[in-house]
PALUM-510499 format. One line per 3 residues: their letters; for each residue z negated, x, y negated of C-alpha. Coordinates in steps of 0.25 Angstrom, whole numbers, always signed. Each point is the difference from the previous one (the first is absolute). Last residue first. Layout:
N
a> Z,X,Y  ...
//
This chain:
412
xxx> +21,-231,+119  -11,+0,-10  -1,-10,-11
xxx> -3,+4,-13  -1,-9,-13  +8,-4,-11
xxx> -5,-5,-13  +4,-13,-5  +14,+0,-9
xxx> +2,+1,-15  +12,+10,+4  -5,+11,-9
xxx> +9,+10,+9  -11,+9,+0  -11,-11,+1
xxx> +10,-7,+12  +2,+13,+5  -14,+5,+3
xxx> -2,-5,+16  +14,+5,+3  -3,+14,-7
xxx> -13,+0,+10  +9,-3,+11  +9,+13,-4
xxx> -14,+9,-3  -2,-1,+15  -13,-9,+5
xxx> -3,+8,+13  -8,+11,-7  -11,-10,-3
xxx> -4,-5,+12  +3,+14,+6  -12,+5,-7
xxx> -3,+12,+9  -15,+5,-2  -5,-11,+6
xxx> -15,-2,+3  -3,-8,-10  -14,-1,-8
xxx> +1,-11,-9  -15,-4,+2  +3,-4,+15
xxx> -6,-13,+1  +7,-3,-16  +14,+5,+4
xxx> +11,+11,+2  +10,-1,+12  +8,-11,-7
xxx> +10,-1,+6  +0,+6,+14  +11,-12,+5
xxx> +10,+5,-11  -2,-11,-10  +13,+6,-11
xxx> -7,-2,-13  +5,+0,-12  -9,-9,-9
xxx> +4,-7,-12  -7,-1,-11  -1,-9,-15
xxx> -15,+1,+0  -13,-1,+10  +4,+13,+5
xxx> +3,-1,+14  -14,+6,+8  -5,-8,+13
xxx> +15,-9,+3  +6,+12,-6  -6,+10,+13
xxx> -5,+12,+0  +5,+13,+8  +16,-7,-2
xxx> +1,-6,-14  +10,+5,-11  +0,-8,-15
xxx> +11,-5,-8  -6,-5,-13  +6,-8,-11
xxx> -5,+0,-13  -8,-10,-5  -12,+8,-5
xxx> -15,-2,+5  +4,+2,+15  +6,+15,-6
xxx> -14,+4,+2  -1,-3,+16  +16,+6,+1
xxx> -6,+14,-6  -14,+1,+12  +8,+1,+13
xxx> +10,-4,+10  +14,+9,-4  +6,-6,-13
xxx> +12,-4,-5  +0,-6,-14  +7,-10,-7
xxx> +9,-2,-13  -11,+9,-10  -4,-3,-13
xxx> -13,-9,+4  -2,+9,+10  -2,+11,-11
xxx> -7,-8,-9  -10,-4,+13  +0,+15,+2
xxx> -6,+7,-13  -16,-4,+4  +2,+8,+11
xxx> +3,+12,-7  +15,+5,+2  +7,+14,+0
xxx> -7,+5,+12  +12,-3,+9  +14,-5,-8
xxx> +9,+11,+11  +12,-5,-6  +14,-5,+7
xxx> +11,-5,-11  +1,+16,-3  +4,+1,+13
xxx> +0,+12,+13  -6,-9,+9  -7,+12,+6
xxx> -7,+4,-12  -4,-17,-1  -6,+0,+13
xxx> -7,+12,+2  -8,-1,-12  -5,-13,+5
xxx> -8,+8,+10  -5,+11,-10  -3,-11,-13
xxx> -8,-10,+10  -14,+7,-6  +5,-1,-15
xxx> -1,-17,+5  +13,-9,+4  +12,-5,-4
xxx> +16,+6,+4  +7,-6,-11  +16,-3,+4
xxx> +8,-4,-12  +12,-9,+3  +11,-2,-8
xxx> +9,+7,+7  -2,-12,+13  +9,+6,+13
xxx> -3,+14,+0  -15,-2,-7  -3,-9,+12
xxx> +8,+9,+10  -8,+13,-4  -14,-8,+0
xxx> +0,-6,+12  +5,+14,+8  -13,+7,-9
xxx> -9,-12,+2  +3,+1,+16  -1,+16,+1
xxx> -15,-4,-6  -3,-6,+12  -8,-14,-3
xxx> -13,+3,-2  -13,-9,+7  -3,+12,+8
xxx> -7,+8,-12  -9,-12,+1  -14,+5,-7
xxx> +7,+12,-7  +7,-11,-7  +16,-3,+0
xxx> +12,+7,-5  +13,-7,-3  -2,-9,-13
xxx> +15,-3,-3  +2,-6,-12  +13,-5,-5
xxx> +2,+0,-16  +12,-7,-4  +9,+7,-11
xxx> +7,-7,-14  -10,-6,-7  -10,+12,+1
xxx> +10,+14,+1  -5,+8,+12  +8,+12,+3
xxx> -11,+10,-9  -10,-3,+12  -14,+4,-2
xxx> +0,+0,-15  +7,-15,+0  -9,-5,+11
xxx> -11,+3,-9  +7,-7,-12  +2,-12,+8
xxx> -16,+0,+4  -2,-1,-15  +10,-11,-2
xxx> -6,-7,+9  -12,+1,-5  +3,-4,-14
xxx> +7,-12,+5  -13,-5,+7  -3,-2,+15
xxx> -5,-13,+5  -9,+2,+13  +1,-10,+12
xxx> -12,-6,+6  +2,+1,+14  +0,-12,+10
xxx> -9,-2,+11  -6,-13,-1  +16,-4,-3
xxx> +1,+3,+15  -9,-9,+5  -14,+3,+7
xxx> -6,-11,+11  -13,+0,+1  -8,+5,+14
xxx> -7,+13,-6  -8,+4,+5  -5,+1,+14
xxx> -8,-6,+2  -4,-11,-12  -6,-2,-11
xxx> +8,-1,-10  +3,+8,-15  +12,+5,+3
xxx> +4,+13,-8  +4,+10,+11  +12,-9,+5
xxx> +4,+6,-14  +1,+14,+6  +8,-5,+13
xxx> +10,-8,-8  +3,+12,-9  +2,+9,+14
xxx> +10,-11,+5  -5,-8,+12  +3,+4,+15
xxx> -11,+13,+0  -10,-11,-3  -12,+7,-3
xxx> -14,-13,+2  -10,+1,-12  -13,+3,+3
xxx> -10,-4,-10  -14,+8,-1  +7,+12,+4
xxx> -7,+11,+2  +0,+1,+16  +5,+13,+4
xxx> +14,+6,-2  +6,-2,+15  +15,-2,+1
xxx> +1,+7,+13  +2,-14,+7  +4,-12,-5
xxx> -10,-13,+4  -7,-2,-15  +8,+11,-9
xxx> -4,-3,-14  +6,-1,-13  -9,+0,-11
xxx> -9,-9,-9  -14,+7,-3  -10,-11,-9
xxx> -13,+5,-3  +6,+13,-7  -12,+12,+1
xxx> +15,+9,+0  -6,+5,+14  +10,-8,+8
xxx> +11,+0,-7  +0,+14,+0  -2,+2,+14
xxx> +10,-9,+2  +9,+7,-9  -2,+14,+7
xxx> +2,-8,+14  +13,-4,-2  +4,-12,+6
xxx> +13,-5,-7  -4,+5,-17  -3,-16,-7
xxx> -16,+2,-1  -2,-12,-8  -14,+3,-8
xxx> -10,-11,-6  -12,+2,-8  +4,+14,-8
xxx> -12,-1,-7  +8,+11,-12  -13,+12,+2
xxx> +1,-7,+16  +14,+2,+1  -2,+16,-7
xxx> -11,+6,+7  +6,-3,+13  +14,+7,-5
xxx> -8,+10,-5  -2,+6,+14  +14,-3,+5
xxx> +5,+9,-13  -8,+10,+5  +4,+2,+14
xxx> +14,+0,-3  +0,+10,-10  -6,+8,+9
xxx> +9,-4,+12  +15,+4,-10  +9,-7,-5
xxx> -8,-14,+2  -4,-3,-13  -5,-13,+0
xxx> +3,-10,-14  -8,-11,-4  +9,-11,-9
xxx> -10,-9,-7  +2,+8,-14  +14,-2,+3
xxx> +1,-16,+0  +7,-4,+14  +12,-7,-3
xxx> +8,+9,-7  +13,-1,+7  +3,+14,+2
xxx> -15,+6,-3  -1,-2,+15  +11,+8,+5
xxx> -5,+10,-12  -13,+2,+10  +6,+4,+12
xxx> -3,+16,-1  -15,-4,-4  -4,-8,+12
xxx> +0,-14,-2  -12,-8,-1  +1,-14,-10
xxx> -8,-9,-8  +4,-15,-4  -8,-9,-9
xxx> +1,-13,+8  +5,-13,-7  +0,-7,+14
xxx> +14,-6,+1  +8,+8,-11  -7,+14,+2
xxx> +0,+0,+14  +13,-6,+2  +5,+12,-9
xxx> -8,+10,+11  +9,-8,+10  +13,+2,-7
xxx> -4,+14,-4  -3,+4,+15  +15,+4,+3
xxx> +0,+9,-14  -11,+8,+7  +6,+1,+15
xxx> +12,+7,-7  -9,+10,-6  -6,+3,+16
xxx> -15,+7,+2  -13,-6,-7  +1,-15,+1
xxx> -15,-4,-3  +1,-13,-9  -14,-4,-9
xxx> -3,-14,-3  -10,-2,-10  -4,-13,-3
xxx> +2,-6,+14  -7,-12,+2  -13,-3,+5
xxx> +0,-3,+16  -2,+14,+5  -17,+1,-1
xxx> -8,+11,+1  -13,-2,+7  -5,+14,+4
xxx> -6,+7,+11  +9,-3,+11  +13,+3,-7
xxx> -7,+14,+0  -1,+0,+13  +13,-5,+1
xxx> +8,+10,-9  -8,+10,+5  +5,-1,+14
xxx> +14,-3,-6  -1,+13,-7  -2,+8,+13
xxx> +11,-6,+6  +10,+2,-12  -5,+15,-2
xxx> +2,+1,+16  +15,-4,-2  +1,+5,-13
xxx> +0,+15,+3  +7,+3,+11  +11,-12,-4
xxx> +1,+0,-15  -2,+17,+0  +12,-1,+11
xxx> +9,-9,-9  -5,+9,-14  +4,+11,+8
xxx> +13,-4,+3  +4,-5,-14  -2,+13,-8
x> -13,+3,-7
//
């Protein structure tokens, strides 16, 4: 199912649902006496939609386990899970997977999902998506006595019924990782959470990557790209698509071809890898045939996800468009440089070594949680403003090796 219809089906469909499912929800609440005070066991995290989101919920679901010894579950759908496998966090046999590539799939896999919390007496779930109703409805219905989600209070158009047994307050001010641990306070208060979260509550764990795997992605990028030579070359990575969720989060790909041209003019011995999945291979294409390099190599589809932490580990930085890749190189050191202009870095900067380029053009950002990422631009000037000559300003301290802090973008 493509984005769209799943953001109608979400609204035409999940608006009554979420009504009608609040009215049983309280008559049944009526009837029985469950009680919320015990503590969680089993703790099940619903984040269906965005990979980056994931590795931005690790730190909490970590705080999970550390503070409270829960045995952690997780709902994703299908196409997301090796975002999740990525840190190995959650156990795989307590992964459940939906299906969403086509509405019977869909269906079924929602049905077996209420057969499957109560089979594993999910107790607790965090709904971590930004006001779906789907989840809510999941939530709601996983027989979990305890539902903690965000919820909408006095915003409008928000609606997704009344499951939630605590409502945790959306701050669209706090970073996204601050956000999904403001979901693990234990008061009683309204709304929650009034604590206080600091940064080093939301820091990633980083991942140690083995000689042996590095010297296998070294190899890979050695059949893709005969000019590499290990020792001697600097592999740059420019990941220049974007999902089909965002497609207006791309930089123009003119941009990455000037950028790339004047880097591997003035740096020769720098190897330009254009990242990303067998489905980014058509777009990228464009960019290294029209570069016309042998240092400039479509490397799209050639990777597994479990292959990338040794890949950025190998790598001098990376380039990247607003999407799922700089998420997963938060686990690695290297540095990231990463476009913002529909969403904003303040929400969604990789928890890593990044830096955001973001020009603040007073439409920035058009895409949030009160409008489900629904823009309605179709011209990306915020991003086609930033010209590939202050991006190479920004980068020259790690291509020159300098030692000195990142730059950032300031508009005239």
């Amino acid at each position: 199912m493509n984005v769209d219809f799943m953001r109608k089906v979400d609204y035409f469909a999940g608006v009554p649902l979420c009504f009608a499912g609040t009215v049983v929800r309280n008559a049944a609440a009526l009837l029985s006496a469950q009680q919320t005070d015990a503590a969680p066991r089993n703790v099940l995290i619903i984040e269906l939609s965005e990979m980056g989101s994931t590795i931005l919920a690790d730190p909490a679901m970590r705080k999970l386990q550390r503070e409270l010894g829960a045995n952690l579950f997780f709902a994703i759908f299908r196409k997301n899970r090796p975002s999740l496998e990525l840190l190995g966090t959650v156990p795989d046999g307590n992964i459940f997977t939906i299906d969403a590539g086509s509405l019977s799939s869909f269906v079924a896999d929602t049905l077996k999902f209420f057969a499957w919390t109560r089979r594993n007496r999910i107790d607790t779930v965090i709904d971590m998506e930004l006001f779906s109703r789907f989840s809510a409805l999941l939530a709601g219905f996983s027989g979990a006595r305890r539902v903690v989600g965000f919820h909408a209070f006095h915003n409008e158009g928000l609606y997704r019924g009344g499951m939630l047994t605590h409502r945790v307050a959306y701050n669209p001010h706090q970073h996204m990782s601050k956000n999904f641990n403001a979901l693990l306070s234990g008061r009683e208060e309204v709304p929650y959470s009034k604590t206080f979260i600091a940064d080093g509550e939301t820091v990633l764990q980083q991942l140690t990557v083995g000689e042996a795997a590095k010297e296998a992605i070294r190899s890979k990028v050695r059949d893709a790209c005969p000019a590499y030579r290990a020792g001697n070359s600097r592999l740059v990575l420019f990941n220049a698509n974007a999902s089909d969720l965002l497609p207006i989060r791309r930089w123009p790909r003119e941009h990455y071809i000037s950028l790339a041209r004047t880097i591997l003019e003035r740096y020769p011995d720098v190897v330009i890898l254009l990242t990303g999945g067998r489905d980014d291979h058509a777009w990228l294409e464009v960019i290294s045939t029209t570069v016309q390099s042998d240092r400039c190599v479509n490397f799209s589809g050639l990777t597994k996800l479990s292959d990338l932490p040794a890949l950025y580990t190998v790598s001098s930085f990376m380039l990247s468009n607003d999407s799922g890749p700089p998420h997963f190189a938060s686990v690695t050191g290297m540095p990231m440089y990463v476009f913002f202009g529909p969403e904003t870095p303040k929400l969604y900067l990789p928890l890593g070594n990044a830096t955001p380029i973001y020009a603040g053009l007073a439409c920035s950002p058009c895409v949030s949680a009160s409008n489900h990422r629904k823009t309605a631009c179709t011209d990306n000037v915020c991003l086609q403003v930033i010209t590939p000559e202050q991006v190479l300003n920004i980068l020259q301290p790690v291509l020159e090796g300098t030692g000195a802090a990142p730059g950032e973008l300031v508009m005239p």
